[in-house]
N, C-alpha and C positions, 0 to 999 in steps of 0.2 A: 369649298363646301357649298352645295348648295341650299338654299332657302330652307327647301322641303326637311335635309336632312336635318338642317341649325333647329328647324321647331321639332321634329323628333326628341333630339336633343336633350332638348330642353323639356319635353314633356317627358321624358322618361325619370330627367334626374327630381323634378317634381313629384312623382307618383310615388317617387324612393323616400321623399318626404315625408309624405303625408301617409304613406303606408308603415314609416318608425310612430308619427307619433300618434296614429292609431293604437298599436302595440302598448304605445307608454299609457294610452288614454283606456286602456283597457288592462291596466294594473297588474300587466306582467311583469313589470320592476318591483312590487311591494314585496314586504319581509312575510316571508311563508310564517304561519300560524306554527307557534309553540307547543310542541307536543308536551304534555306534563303526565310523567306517570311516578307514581309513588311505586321507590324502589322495593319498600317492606310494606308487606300487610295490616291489616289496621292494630291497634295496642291490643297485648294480650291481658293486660294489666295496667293499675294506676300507678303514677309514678309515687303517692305515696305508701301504696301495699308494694312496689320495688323495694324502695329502700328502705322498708320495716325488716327486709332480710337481712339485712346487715348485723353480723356478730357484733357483739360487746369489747369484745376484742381479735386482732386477725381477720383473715376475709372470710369471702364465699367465691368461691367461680361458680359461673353460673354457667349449667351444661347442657340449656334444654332454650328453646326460643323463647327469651321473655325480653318484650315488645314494648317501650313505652314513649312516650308522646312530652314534650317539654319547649318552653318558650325560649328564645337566650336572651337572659338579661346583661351580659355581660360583653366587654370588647377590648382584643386586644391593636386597635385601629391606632390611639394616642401610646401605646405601653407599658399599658398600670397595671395588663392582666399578661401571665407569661404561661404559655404554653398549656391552658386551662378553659373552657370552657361551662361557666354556670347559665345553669336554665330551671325555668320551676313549671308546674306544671297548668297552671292556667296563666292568660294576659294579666287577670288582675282578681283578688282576693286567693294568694293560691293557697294550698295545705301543705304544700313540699318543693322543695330545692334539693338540687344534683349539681354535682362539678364532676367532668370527663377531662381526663388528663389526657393530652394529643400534643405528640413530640411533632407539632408545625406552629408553624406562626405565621399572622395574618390572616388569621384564624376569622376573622371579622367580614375578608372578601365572598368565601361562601355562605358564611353563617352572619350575619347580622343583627343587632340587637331588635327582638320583637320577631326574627323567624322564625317559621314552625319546622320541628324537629322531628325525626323519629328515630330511636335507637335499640336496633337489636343487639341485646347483650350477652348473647350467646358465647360462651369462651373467653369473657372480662372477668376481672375480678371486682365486687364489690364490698367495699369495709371501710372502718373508722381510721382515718388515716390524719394524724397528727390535729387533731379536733375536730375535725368535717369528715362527713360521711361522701364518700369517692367512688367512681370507677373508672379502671383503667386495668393496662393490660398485663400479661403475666410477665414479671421480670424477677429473676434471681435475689438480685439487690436493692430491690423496694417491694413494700407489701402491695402497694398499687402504682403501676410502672404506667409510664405513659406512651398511647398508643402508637405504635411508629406511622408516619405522613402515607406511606406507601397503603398500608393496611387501613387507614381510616373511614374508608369511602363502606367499609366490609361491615362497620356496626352503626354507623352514623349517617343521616343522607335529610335531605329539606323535602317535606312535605308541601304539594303543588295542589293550590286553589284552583286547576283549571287553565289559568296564563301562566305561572311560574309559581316559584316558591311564596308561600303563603307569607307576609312578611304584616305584624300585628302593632297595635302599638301597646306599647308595656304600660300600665297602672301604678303606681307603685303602690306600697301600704303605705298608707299615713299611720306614724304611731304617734302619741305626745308627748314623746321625749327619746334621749339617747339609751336611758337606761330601759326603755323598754322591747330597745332592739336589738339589748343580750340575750335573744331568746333560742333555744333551739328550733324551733321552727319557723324563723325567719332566715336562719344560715343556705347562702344561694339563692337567696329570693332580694327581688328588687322592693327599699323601705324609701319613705319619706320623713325626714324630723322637723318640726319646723325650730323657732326660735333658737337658733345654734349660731356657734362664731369658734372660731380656732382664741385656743388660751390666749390668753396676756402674757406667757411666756414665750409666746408662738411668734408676736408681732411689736412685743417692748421686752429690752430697749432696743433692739434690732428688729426689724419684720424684715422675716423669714422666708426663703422662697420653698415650693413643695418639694424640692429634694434637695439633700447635701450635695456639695462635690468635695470630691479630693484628687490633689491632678487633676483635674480637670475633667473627670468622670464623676458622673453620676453614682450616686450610691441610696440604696434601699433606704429609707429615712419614713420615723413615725415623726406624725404629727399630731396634737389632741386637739379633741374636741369637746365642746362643753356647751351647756345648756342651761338656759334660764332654772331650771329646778337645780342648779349645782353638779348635775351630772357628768362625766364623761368619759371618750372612747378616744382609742389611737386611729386615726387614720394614717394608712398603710400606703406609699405611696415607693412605685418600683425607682429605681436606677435608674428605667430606660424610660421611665416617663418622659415623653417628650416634651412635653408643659412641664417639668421640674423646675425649669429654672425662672417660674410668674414669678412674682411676689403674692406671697397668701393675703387673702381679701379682710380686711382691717373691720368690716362691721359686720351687723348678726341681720340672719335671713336662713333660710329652708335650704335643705340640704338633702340630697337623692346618693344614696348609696348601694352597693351589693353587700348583704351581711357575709361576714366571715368569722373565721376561727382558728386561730393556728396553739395548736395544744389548747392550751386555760383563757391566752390572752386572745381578745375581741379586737378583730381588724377590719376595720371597714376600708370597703375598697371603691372609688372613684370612677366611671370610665374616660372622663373628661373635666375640664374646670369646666364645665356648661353645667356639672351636678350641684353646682356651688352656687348659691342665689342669696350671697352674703353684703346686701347693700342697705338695709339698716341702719338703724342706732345700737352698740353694743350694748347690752347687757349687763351689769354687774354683777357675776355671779358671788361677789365675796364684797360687800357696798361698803363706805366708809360707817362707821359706827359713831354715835357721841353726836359732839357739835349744835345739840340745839340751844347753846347759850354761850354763844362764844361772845366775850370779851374782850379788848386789846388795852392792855397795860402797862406802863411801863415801871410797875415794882410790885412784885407776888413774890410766893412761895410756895411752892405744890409740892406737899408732903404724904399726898395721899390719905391722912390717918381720917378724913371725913367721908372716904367712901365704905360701906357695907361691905363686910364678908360672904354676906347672904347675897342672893346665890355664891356658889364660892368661883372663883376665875373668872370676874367683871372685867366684863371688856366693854362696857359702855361710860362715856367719860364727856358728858353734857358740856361742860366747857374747852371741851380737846378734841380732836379727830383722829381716828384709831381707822388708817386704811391699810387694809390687806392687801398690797397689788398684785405680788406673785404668790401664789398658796392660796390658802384657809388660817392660817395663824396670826393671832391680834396679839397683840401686845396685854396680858392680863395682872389682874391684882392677885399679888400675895402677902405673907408673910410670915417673917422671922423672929423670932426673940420679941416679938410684939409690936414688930416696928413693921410696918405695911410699905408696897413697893409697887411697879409694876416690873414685870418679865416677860421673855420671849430666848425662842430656841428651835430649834429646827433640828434636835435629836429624836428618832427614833421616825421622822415625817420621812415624805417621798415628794422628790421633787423640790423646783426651787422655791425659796419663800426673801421676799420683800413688802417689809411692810414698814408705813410710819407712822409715829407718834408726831402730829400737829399742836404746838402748842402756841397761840396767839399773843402777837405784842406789840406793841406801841414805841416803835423802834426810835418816836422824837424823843419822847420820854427816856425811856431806859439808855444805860449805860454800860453796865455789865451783865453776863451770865454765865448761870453759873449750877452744876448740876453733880450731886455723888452715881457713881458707876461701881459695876461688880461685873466678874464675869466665873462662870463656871465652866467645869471638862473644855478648857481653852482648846481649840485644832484650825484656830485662823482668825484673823479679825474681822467680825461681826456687824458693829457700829460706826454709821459716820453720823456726824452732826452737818445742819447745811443752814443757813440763813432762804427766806423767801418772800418776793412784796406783792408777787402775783396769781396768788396761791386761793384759790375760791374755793372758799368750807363746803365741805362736801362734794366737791367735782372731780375731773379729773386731774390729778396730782400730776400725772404725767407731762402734763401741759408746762407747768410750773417752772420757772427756772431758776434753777437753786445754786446758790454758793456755799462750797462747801469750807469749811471750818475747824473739821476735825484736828487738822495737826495744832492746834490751838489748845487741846484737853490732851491729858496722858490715860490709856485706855489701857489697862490691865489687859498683859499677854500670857497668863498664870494665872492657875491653875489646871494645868492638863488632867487630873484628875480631882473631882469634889471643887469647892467654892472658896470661893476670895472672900474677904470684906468690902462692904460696902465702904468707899473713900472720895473723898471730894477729888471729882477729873480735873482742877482748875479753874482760871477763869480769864472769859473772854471780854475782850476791850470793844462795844458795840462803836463803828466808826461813825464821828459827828456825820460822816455825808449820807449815811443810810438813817432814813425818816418815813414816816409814815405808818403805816398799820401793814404788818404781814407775820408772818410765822419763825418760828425755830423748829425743823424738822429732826427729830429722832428718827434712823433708816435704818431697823435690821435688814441684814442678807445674809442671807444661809443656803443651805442647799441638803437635803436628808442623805448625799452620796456623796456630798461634799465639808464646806465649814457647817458644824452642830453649835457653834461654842454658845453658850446660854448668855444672856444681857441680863443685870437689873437693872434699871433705873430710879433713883427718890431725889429728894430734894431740888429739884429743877426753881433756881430761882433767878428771878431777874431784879437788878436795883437801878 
């Protein structure tokens, strides 16, 4: 080759260079601009005159273009929401919530929480559909069937800012409290509560995680919630929750949910443990009662006949500690034949109930104890007794660790119907090695679906 043709050559396959990265330098590789058109015309209505149509009972199909506009608060991304989408109709203070039922899943890759929506409802049915007002499409065997994947795209589509779908961010309502979010007009709309924490049933004596399993699946499982004013709600947590299997969050903090409603009972529904901002101090919604004059003794006798009838069913007991842990029920004063008591029972309640009677003592001192029992409509044993040395008046009981005693006293297992007598359980030998200042716990448990069976207790004495 000669000279001449080598610089040819080479000048050519330079020119092939700098003529690519011309091209590149002049932005014919960038991503062509997004066409955004909005599939449906602008709303012909508000989404809360939509759903004003809705019958009192049974649907409506709707046979004429009515057009409405809605945010999604909701996601089935984690699995808490199934084949459902809720949206309300502003980011934030709205006046109305919708759920569209759509036989797809993953419902969250086109539609995400906070995008704008438009839905023509032409040819859906709209109605009160097991507590929540719905729409979905026409099916034989449900009043509002859900819309098949194929046909979706026909009444449903995301409204485009100009670059793509308009995606907003969601507000929630702050309410101040649980019970203020049983309301009909927050169902499908995005709430905030603050000061909330899952029961004490929820996280003792087990902490629970947000869903059951059985085999090894997953299963629908409620959870309660509860609030500094004593309030509370189930949260509704799917099967297919993917986060089912945390452990639920042990202290109280603010809480973001989708309101719901299935028939009467109030479900609120999660989209992720991200809604959960439970790192707090818990709460006590049912606080230890009594205790501001606690004593340690080692020889009393607590017969009750010193406290008031007045008010009637005293549960406050200045030298004892009356804690509710599971429930609302204390341990309260009665009486029979003249002779004053305290009782506890968990007939006719819901839900399970543990609570103790604290009673302080001076374990160098004392020797024996010793206390009469009664029980009524017996259906399981009720009472244990526990010994305890680290037990702080007023705190958490839970913390405590207690030994228990029981098989020490004979606990009337009779009367399955009407009441026993009051009779001395026995008595207990206090051992020389156990000294110092701590408690004898009284433990009702019961359950309002399970053991009712009623406790007395009098004579609680130590010598």
């Amino acid at each position: 080759m000669t000279i001449k043709k080598y610089l040819s050559l080479v000048a050519g396959v330079a020119f092939a260079a700098i003529s690519i990265t011309s091209c590149v330098q002049k932005d014919e590789w960038d991503t062509p601009p997004i066409k955004c058109e909005n599939k449906f015309p602008a709303p012909t209505m508000s989404l809360a005159d939509f759903k004003a149509q809705a019958p009192a009972t049974g649907y409506l199909l709707i046979t004429t273009d009515q057009i409405i506009d809605g945010y999604v608060v909701s996601s089935d991304e984690s699995g808490n929401f199934y084949k459902t989408i809720s949206f309300q109709d502003k980011p934030e203070n709205p006046t109305a919530g919708l759920q569209i039922e759509v036989d797809r899943a993953s419902n969250y890759a086109d539609f995400p929480v906070g995008a704008h929506i438009r839905i023509n409802a032409k040819g859906l049915r709209l109605g009160l559909d097991r507590g929540a007002v719905k729409i979905g499409s026409v099916d034989p065997n449900f009043s509002i069937g859900r819309i098949p994947a194929s046909l979706l795209s026909r009444y449903i589509s995301g409204v485009c800012n100009g670059n793509g779908l308009e995606i907003v961010n969601i507000k929630p309502v702050e309410l101040p409290n649980l019970a203020a979010a049983k309301a009909e007009q927050y169902i499908n709309t995005l709430v905030k509560v603050p000061s909330s924490q899952f029961s004490i049933g929820d996280i003792f004596p087990v902490n629970k995680t947000y869903i059951d399993y059985v085999g090894g699946a997953g299963v629908d499982t409620d959870r309660t919630l509860e609030d500094a004013s004593g309030n509370s709600v189930t949260l509704r947590n799917s099967g297919f929750f993917a986060q089912g299997s945390t452990l639920l969050p042990t202290g109280n903090g603010d809480i973001t949910f989708v309101v719901s409603r299935y028939i009467s009972t109030w479900q609120m529904l999660i989209r992720n443990t991200n809604d959960i901002n439970f790192k707090g101090t818990r709460v006590d919604a049912t606080p230890p009662k009594g205790g501001t004059a606690i004593t340690y003794s080692g020889s009393f006798l607590e017969n009750f006949e010193s406290y008031s009838l007045t008010p009637t069913n005293l549960e406050v007991y200045p030298k004892y500690v009356n804690d509710a842990l599971l429930g609302n029920r204390y341990w309260q004063l009665k009486t029979f034949s003249s002779n004053k008591y305290i009782q506890l029972g968990a007939n006719s309640g819901s839900g399970p109930y543990q609570t103790y009677f604290a009673v302080p003592v001076d374990f160098t001192a004392a020797n024996t104890l010793k206390f009469d029992v009664n029980v009524g409509f017996w259906n399981g044993n009720a009472l244990k007794v526990y010994y305890t040395t680290n037990y702080t008046p007023l705190g958490d009981i839970t913390q405590a660790t207690k030994t228990d005693i029981t098989s020490s006293f004979t606990i009337p297992q009779a009367p399955a119907s009407g009441y026993g007598t009051l009779a001395p359980a026995g008595t207990y030998a206090i051992p020389p090695a156990l000294t110092g200042n701590g408690f004898i716990l009284f433990e009702y448990t019961g359950n309002g679906s399970g053991v009712t069976t009623t406790v007395q207790l009098d004579n609680i004495q130590v010598q």
